[in-house]
C-alpha positions as CSV (number, residue, x, y, z in Angstrom):
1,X,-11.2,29.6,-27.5
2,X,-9.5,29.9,-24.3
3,X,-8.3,32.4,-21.7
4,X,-6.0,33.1,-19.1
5,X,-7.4,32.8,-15.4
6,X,-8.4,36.5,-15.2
7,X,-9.8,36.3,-18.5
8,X,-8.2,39.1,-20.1
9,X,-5.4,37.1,-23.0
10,X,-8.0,35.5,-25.5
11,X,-6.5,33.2,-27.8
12,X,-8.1,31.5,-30.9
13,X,-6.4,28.2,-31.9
14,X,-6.4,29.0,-36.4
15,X,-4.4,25.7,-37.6
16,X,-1.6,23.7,-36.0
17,X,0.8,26.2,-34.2
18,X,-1.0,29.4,-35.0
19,X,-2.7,31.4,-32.4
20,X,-4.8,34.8,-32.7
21,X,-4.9,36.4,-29.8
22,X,-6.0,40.0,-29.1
23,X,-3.2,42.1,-30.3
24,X,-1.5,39.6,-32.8
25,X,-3.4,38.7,-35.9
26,X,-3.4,34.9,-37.7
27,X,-0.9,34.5,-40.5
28,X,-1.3,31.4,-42.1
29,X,2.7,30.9,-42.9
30,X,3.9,32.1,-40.4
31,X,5.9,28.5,-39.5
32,X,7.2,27.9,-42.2
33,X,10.7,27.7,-43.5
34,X,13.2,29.2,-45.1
35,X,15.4,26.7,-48.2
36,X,13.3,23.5,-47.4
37,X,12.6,22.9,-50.7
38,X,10.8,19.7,-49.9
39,X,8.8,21.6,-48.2
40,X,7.0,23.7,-51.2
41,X,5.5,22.2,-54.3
42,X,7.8,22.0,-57.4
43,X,8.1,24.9,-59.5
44,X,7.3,23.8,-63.3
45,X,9.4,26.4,-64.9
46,X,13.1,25.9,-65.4
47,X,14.3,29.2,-65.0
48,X,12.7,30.0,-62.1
49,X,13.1,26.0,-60.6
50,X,17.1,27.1,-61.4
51,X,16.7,30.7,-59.4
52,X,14.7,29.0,-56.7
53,X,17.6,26.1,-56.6
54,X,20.5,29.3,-56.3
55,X,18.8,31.0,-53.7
56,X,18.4,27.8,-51.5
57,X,21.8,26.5,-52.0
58,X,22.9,30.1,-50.9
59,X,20.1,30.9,-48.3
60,X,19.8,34.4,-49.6
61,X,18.2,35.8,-52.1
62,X,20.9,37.8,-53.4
63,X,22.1,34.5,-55.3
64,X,19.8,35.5,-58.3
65,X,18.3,37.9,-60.0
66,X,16.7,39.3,-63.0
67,X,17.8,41.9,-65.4
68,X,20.8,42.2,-63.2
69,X,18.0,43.6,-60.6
70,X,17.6,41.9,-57.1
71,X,14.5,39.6,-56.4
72,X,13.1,38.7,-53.5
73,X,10.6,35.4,-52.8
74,X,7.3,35.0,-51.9
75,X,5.6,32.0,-50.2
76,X,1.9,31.8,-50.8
77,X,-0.4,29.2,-50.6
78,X,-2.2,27.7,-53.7
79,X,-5.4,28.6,-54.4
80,X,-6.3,25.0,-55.4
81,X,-4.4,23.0,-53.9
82,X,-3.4,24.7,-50.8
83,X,0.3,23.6,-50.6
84,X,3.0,26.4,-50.4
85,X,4.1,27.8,-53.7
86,X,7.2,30.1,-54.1
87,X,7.7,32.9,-56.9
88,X,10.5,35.5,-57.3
89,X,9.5,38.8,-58.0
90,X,11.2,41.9,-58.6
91,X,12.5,43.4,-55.3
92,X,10.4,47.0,-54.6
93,X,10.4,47.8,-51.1
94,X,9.4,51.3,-49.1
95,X,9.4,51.8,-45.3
96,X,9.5,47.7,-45.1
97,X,6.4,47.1,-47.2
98,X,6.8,45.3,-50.6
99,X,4.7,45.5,-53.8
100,X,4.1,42.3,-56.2
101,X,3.5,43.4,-59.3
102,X,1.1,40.6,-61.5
103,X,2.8,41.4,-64.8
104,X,3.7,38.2,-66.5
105,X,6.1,39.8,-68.4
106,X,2.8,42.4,-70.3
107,X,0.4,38.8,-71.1
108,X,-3.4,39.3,-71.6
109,X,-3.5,37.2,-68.1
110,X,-2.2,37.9,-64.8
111,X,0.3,34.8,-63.4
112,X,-0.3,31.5,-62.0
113,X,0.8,33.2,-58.7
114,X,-2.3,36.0,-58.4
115,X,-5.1,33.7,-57.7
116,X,-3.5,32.3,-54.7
117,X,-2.9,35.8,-53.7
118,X,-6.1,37.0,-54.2
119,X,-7.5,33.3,-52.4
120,X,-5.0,33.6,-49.7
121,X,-3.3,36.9,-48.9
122,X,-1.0,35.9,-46.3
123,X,2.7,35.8,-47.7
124,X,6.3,35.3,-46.7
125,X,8.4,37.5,-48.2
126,X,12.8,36.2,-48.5
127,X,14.4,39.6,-48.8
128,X,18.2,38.6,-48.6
129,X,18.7,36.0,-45.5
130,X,15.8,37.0,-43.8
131,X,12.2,36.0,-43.5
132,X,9.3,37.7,-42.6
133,X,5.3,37.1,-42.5
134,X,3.2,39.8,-44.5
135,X,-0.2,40.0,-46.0
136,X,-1.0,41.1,-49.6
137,X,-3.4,43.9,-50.3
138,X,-4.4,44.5,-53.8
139,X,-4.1,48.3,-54.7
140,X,-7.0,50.0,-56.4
141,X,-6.5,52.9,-59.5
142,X,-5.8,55.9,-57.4
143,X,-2.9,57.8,-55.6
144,X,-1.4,54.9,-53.5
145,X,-1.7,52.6,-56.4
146,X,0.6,55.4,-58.7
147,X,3.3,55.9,-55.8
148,X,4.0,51.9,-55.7
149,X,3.3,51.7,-59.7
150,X,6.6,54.4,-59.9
151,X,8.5,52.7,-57.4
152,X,7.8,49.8,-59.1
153,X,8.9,51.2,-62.5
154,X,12.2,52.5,-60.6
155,X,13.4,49.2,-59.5
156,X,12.5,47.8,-63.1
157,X,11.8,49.6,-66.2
158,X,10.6,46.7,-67.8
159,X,7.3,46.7,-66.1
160,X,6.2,50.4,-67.8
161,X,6.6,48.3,-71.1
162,X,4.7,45.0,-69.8
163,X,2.3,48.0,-69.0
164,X,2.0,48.8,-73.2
165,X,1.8,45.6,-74.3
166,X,-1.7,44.2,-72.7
167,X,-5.0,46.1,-72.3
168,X,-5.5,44.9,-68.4
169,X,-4.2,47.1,-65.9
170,X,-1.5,45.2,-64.0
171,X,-2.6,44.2,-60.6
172,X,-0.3,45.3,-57.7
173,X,-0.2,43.9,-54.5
174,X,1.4,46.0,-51.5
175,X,2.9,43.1,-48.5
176,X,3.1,44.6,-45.7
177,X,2.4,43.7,-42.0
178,X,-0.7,42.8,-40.4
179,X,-2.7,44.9,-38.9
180,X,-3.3,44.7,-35.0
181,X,-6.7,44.0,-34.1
């Protein structure tokens, strides 16, 4: 830790590049960068290696979707292996918060992509050209959890059935910005 000469700016060196200071909390990805795909491990699905592929090619997310619904991505970083992974998801967004909804498509298992969530909550979410640094929070049964499961259901109806067809309650994850501390 170190501090300016009157002491009152404290800042924590987290990793290479990343500072906490007192009003400005860590986020692990906040460096990196948009369409490098060298710099993210290699998706092993086609279709979503091909969306990936259109969206960098493009720089904007807008170059794919699903269901004819807009998609935005998310950088995380893997649970095991701790290099940066990127999935699109659906795109629900309120008051610039997002929600990533664990749904694989109404399996008996949530996604590849959860447990490096759950292991590491700080995200990057693409939302059309731009970037931005956010940290997940996994929503609980209750009132919150039901306003972002409707909006959720809005932007693609598909996930109300995904809901029917497995006995686990679909996780949700709401991205939105840090805290100041």
């Amino acid at each position: 830790m170190s501090g300016d000469a009157a002491g009152g700016n404290r800042r924590t060196v987290i990793g290479v590049g990343l500072f906490m200071d007192d009003k400005t909390p860590a986020h692990d990805l906040a460096d990196a960068a948009i369409g490098d795909p060298t710099a993210y491990l290699p998706e092993k699905s086609d279709w979503v290696a091909d969306q990936l592929r259109a969206i960098d090619a493009a720089g904007d997310t807008r170059a794919a979707s699903i269901q004819d619904r807009s998609v935005v991505v998310i950088t995380m970083r893997g649970a095991r292996s701790g290099m940066l992974r990127r999935v699109p998801l659906m795109r629900v967004e309120h008051d610039g918060a997002y929600l990533a909804v664990a749904s694989k498509g109404g399996a008996p298992e949530n996604p590849a992509w959860f447990h490096n969530i759950v292991k590491n909550p700080d995200v990057l979410v693409q939302d059309g050209t731009s970037q931005q640094p956010l940290r997940a929070r996994m929503l609980e049964e209750g009132e919150e959890r039901d306003a972002w499961w409707n909006r959720a259901v809005e932007a693609f109806p598909s996930y109300a059935d995904y809901q029917t067809k497995t006995d686990r309650l679909i996780p949700v994850f709401v991205l939105e910005k840090p805290a100041a501390g």
